[in-house]
C-alpha positions in Angstrom: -5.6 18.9 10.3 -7.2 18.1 13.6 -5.8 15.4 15.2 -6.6 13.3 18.5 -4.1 11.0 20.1 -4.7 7.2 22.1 -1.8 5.8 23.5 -1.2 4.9 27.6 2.2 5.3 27.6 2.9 8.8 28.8 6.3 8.9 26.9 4.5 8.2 23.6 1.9 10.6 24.2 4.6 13.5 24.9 6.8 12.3 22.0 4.2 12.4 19.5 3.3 16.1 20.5 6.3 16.8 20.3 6.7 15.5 16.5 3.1 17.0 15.7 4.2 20.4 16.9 6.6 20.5 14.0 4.2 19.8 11.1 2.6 22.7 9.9 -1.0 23.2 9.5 -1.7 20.1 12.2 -3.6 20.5 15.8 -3.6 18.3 18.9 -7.5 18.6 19.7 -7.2 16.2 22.6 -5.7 12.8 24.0 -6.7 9.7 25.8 -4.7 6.8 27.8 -7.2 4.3 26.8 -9.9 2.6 25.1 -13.2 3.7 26.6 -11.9 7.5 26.7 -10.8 7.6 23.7 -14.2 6.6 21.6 -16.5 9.5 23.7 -13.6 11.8 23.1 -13.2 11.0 19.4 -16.9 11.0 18.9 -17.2 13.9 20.7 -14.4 16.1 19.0 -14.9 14.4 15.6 -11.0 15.3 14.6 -9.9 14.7 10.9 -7.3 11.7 12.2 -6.6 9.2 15.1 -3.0 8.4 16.3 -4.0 5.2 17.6 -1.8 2.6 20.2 -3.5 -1.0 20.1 -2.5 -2.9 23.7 -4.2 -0.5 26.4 -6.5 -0.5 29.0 -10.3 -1.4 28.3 -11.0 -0.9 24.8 -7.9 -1.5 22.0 -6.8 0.6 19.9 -8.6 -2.0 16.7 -11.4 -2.0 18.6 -11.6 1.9 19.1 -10.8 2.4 15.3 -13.6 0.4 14.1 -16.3 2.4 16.2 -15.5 5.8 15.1 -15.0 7.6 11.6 -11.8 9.4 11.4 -8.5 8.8 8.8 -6.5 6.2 11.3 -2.9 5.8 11.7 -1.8 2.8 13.9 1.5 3.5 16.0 2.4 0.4 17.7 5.4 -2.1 19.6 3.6 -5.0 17.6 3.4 -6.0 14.0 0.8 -8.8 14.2 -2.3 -6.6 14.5 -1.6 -5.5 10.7 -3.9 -7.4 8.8 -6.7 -6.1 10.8 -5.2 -3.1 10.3 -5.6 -3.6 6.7 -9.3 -4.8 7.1 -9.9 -1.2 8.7 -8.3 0.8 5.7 -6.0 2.4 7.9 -4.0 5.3 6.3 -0.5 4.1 8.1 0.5 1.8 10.5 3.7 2.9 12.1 5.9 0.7 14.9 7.4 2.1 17.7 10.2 3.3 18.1 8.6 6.5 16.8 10.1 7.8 13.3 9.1 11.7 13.0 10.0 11.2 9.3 7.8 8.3 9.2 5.2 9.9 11.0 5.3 13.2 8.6 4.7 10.8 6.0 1.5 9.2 7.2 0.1 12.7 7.9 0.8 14.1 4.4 -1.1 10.8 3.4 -4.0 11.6 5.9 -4.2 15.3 4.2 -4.3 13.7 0.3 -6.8 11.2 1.0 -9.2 13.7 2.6 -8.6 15.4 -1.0 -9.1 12.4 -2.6 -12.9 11.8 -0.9 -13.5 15.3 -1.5 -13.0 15.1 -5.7 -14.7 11.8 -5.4 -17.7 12.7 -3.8 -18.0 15.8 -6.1 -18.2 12.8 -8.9 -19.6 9.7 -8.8 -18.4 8.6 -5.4 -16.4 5.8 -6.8 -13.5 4.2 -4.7 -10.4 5.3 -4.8 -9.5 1.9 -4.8 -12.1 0.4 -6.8 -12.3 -4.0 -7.5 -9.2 -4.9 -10.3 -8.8 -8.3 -12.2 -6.8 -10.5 -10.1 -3.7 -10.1 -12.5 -0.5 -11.1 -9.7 1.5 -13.1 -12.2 1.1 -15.5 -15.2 1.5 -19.1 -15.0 5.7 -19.0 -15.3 5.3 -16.4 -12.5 6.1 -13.1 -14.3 4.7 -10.1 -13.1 2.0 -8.6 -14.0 -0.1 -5.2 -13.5 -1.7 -5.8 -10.0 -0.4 -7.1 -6.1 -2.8 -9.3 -4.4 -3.2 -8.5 -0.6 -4.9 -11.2 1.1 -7.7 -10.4 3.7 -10.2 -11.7 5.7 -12.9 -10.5 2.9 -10.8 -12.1 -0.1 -8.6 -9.7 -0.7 -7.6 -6.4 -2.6 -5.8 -6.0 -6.5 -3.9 -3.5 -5.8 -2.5 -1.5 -9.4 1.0 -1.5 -9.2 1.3 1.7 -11.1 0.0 3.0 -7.6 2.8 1.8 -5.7 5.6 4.2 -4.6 7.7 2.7 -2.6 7.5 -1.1 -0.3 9.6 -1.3 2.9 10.5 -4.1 5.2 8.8 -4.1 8.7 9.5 -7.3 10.9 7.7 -10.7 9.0 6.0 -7.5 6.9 6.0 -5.8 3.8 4.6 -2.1 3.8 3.6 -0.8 0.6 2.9 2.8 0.1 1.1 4.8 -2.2 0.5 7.9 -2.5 -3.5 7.8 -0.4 -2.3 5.1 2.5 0.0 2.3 3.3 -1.4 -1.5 2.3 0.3 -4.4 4.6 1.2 -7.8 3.3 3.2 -10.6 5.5 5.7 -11.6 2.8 9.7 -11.0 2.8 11.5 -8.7 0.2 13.2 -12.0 -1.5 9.2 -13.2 -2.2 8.3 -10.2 -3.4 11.2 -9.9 -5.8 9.8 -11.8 -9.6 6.2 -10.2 -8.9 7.0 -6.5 -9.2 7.0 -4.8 -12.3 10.3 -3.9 -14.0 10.2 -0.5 -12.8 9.8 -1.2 -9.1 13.2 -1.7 -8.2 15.3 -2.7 -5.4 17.3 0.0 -3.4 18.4 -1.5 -0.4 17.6 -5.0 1.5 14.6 -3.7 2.5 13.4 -1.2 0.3 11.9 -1.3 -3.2 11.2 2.1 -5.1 9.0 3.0 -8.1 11.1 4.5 -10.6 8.5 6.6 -12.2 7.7 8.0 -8.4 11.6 9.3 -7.8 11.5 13.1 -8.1 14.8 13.6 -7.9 18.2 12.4 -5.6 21.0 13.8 -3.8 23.7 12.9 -1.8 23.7 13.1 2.0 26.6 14.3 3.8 27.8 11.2 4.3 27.7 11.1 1.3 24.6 8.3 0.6 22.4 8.7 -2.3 19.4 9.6 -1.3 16.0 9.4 -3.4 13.1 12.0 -3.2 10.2 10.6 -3.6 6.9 11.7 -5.0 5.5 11.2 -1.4 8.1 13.3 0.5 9.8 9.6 1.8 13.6 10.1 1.3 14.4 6.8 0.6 18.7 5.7 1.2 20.6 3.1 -1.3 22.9 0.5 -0.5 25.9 1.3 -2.0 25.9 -2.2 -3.1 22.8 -1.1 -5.5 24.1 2.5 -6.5 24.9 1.4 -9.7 22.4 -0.3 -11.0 19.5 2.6 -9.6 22.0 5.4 -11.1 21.4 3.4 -14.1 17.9 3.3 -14.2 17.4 7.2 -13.2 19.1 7.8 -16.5 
């Protein structure tokens, strides 16, 4: 995977080479320190994925992602920027401090959706995330099969049998799948009473699709540890061990 970093923070650029250089299969084809460089360069190199600051000189990062046509991963100080980030079907959006885990995760993403447009457009170029039913809860508020994610176009119904795990991120909650991560500005308490049975919580800021848990282990400190289908090793509170060794039965 070719991939071109933004970011004008020296220290951020070197850190994330530094990351990249550990995932196989990936190439730096070039870097920028702001805005304006970074669309001729991007344009120029056409790489498979953006790693993409948002506050820099000239251009922002939104604005740069919304002029050029690579996969996009957001990696930011800031959280308020992620609706846009939404709007732009970003693959990730990632806050600094810089996770390498994190980071590994939002690449393998990058690499499945690229398969993903390849099957579809060898069918009948249909979405990948095509209009559902808007289906978030009855009227006693139980759950139902889709999350609606408010945008500035209406919103998106997203399945929940596509999610694979939700995590806390400041007055956020990002949801993964398997092809990208959706943002929503809710808490974990809200979101708790509109997630199907099976989307349980791990931890006080982590919910977990049971059907997406390959398999667990214990750390060496001896925390349980779930393997998702993604590659995310996901921790759980002790305080929820039982009930999630329960529900892996």
């Amino acid at each position: 995977m070719r991939v071109f970093l933004v970011d004008d923070e020296p220290f951020s650029i070197r850190r994330l080479t530094f990351v990249l250089k550990e995932i196989p299969d990936v190439e730096i084809v070039g870097t920028a320190a702001d805005g304006h460089t970074a669309l001729s360069e991007i344009r120029r190199l056409k790489p498979d994925l953006a790693i993409l600051d948002i506050e820099m000189p000239g251009v922002n990062g939104m604005a740069v992602a919304g002029k050029t046509g690579p996969d996009i991963v957001f990696l930011t100080a800031f959280d308020q920027y992620a609706t846009d980030a939404f709007l732009i079907e970003a693959t990730d959006y990632l806050l600094k401090p810089l996770k390498p885990e994190r980071l590994r995760l939002a690449i393998d993403r990058a690499r499945r959706r690229q398969v993903s447009r390849q099957a579809e457009s060898q069918t009948f170029g249909n979405s990948a995330y095509a209009s559902h039913p808007l289906l978030q809860t009855d009227k006693n508020g139980a759950a139902q099969s889709t999350l609606h994610l408010p945008n500035r176009e209406g919103g998106l119904d997203l399945p929940q049998s596509d999610i694979v795990w939700i995590e806390a991120a400041k007055d956020y909650a990002l949801i993964h799948t398997s092809l990208r991560s959706h943002i929503l500005r809710t808490t974990m308490s809200d979101l708790t009473g509109k997630l199907r049975p099976s989307i349980i919580r791990v931890h006080r800021s982590t919910f977990v699709a049971i059907e997406s848990v390959h398999h667990w282990r214990r750390s060496p400190k001896g925390i349980l540890m779930l393997i998702m289908t993604d590659g995310s090793e996901i921790p759980v509170s002790p305080s929820y061990v039982q009930s999630v060794r329960s529900q892996l039965r």
